[in-house]
N, C-alpha and C positions, 0 to 999 in steps of 0.2 A: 185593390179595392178603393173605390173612392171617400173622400172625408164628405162628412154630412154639416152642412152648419145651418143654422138656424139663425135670421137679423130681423130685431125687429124693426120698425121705421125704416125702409130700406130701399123707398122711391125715391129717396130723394138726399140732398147733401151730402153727410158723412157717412150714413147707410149706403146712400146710392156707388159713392164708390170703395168702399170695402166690399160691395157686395162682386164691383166687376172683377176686383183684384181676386177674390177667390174663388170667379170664374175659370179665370185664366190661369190659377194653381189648379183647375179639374174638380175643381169642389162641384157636390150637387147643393146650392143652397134652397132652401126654405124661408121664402121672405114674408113676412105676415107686417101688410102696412093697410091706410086704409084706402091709396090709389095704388093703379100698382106700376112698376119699372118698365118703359120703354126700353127694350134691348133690339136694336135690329141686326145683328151680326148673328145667325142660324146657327154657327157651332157652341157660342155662349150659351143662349135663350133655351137652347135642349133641356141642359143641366139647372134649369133657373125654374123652382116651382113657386107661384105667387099664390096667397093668401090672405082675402081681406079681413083685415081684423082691426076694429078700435083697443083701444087700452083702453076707454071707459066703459066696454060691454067686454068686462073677463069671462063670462059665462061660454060667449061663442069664439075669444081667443084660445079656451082651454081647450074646445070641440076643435080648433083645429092642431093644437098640442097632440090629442091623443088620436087624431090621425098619422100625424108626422111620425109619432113614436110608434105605433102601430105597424108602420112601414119599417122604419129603422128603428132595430134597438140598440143599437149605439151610435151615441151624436157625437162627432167632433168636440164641437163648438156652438153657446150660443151668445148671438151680441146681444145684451139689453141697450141698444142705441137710439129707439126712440125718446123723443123730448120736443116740450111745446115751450116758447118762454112769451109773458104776458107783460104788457107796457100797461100801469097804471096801479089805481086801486078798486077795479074790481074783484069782487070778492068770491062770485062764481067762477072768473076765469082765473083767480089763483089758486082758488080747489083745484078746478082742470088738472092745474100745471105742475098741483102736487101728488094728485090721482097720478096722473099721467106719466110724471118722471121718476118717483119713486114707489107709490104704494101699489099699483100694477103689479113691478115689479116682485114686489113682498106673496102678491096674491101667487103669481105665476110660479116660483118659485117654493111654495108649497104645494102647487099641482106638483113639479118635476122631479124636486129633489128627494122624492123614496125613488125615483127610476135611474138616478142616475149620481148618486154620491158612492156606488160599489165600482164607476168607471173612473176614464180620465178624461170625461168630458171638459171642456175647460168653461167656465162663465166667465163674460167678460163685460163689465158694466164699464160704460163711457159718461164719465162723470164731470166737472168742469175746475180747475185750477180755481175759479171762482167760488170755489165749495168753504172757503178759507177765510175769506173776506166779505163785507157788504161792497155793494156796486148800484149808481144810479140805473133807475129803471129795469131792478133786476130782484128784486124780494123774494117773488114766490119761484124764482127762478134760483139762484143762488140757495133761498134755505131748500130746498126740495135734493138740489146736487150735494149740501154738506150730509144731507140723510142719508144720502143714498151712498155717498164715500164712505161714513161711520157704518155701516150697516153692512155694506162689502166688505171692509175688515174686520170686524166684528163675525162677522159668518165665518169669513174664514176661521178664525180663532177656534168660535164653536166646534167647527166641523174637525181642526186638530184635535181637539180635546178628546171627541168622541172615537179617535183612531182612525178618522178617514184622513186621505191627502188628496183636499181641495186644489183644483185650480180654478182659483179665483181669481180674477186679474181685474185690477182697479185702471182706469185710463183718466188723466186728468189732462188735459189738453188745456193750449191756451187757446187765443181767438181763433175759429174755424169759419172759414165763409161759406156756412150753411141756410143763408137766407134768412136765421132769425133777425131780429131791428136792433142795430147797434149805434149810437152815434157820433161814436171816438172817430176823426179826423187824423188823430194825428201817426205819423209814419212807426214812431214807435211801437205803436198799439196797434199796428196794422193786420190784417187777418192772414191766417195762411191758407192754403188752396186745401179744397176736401179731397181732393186727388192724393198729394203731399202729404196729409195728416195721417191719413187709409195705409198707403204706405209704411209711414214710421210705425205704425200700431200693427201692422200685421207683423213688418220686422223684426220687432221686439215679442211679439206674443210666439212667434217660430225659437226664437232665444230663451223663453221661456223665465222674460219679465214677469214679475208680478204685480207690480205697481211700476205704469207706465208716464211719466211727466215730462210734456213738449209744451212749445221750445225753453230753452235755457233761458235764455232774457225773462219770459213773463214768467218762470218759474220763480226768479228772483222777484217781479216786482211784486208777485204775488208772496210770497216771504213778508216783505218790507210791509206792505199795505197791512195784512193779518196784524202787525206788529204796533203799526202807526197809532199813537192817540188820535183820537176821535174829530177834535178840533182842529189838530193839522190836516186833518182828510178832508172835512169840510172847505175847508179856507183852498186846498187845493184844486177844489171841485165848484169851488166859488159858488156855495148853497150857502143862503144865512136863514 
């Protein structure tokens, strides 16, 4: 029988290719984005059902929730991998961004979870090593990932308590080159391929990680920063 998964955001960057990689394990996936994934290879695209859906209209994300579960009742997997990040201080587009990457998720999540905390489906929120730290040009972006980190293990916690066994799985990834606006130049900070990343996350989620952290370098520099007084971050970021 084949595994069922569900990605949200999944035209594009880090959705787009986890979505191929669990093509190519035979998965039927369930993409719900709000363009949808060019696939032209015919024995993929069979198994690949698309679904338009915004994250700021949950109303018609759930209509197609209780489709998908209507079809299948038992899901694999689902990725919470959609996410916007906003350059600036507007204040509408860091609602967006905090609608968007975490409270969605909170709505969605109460549609699912009476349907599916009796299986082993596994949740899997893709959150950001940035969750830890501040970062320029990154506020509603960063605080919206540390929510949504605390809130993933926090569920998890809950749902122990109550005598279920969650598979929750937190993914904390460093830089990904999924198109969002980044300005760091420099090679250390460099990005890793959404190919590359897709990969290590599905390998560890088969292992049956639960809290997944790539790569090792930014896992550390991300340690140190979270750590760092204030003034030395500034002066290194040469903001006065």
């Amino acid at each position: 029988m084949k595994k069922i998964a569900i990605i949200f955001g999944a035209s594009k960057g880090l959705g787009k290719q986890i979505t191929f990689q669990l093509l190519k394990k035979n998965y039927f996936v369930h993409s719900i984005s709000r363009t949808n994934l060019v696939i032209k290879d015919k024995f993929y695209s069979k198994n690949l059902f698309q679904h338009e859906g915004n994250l700021l209209n949950i109303q018609k994300v759930k209509i197609v929730l209780s489709l998908i579960f209507d079809k299948h009742r038992e899901i694999d997997s689902v990725f919470f991998n959609a996410g916007v990040k906003s350059i600036g201080f507007d204040l509408s587009k860091t609602i967006d961004t905090f609608d968007i990457n975490f409270i969605s998720y909170i709505k969605i999540l109460d549609y699912i979870l009476p349907m599916i905390k009796f299986n082993e489906t596994k949740l899997i929120f893709i959150s950001s090593l940035g969750d830890q730290h501040p970062m320029l040009h990154s506020n509603g972006y960063n605080a919206s990932k540390a929510a949504l980190s605390n809130y993933a293990k926090s569920l998890r916690l809950d749902l122990i308590k109550e005598g279920f066994n969650p598979k929750i799985i937190l993914v904390r990834p460093g830089l990904i080159d999924t198109g969002m606006p980044m300005n760091s130049k420099s090679k250390f900070f460099s990005k890793m391929s959404a190919e590359h990343s897709a990969q290590i996350i599905l390998k560890k989620v088969e292992k049956g990680h639960l809290n997944i952290t790539f790569p090792f370098h930014f896992r550390i520099i991300s340690w140190f920063v979270a750590r760092m007084p204030e003034f030395i971050l500034i002066k290194l970021l040469k903001i006065s």
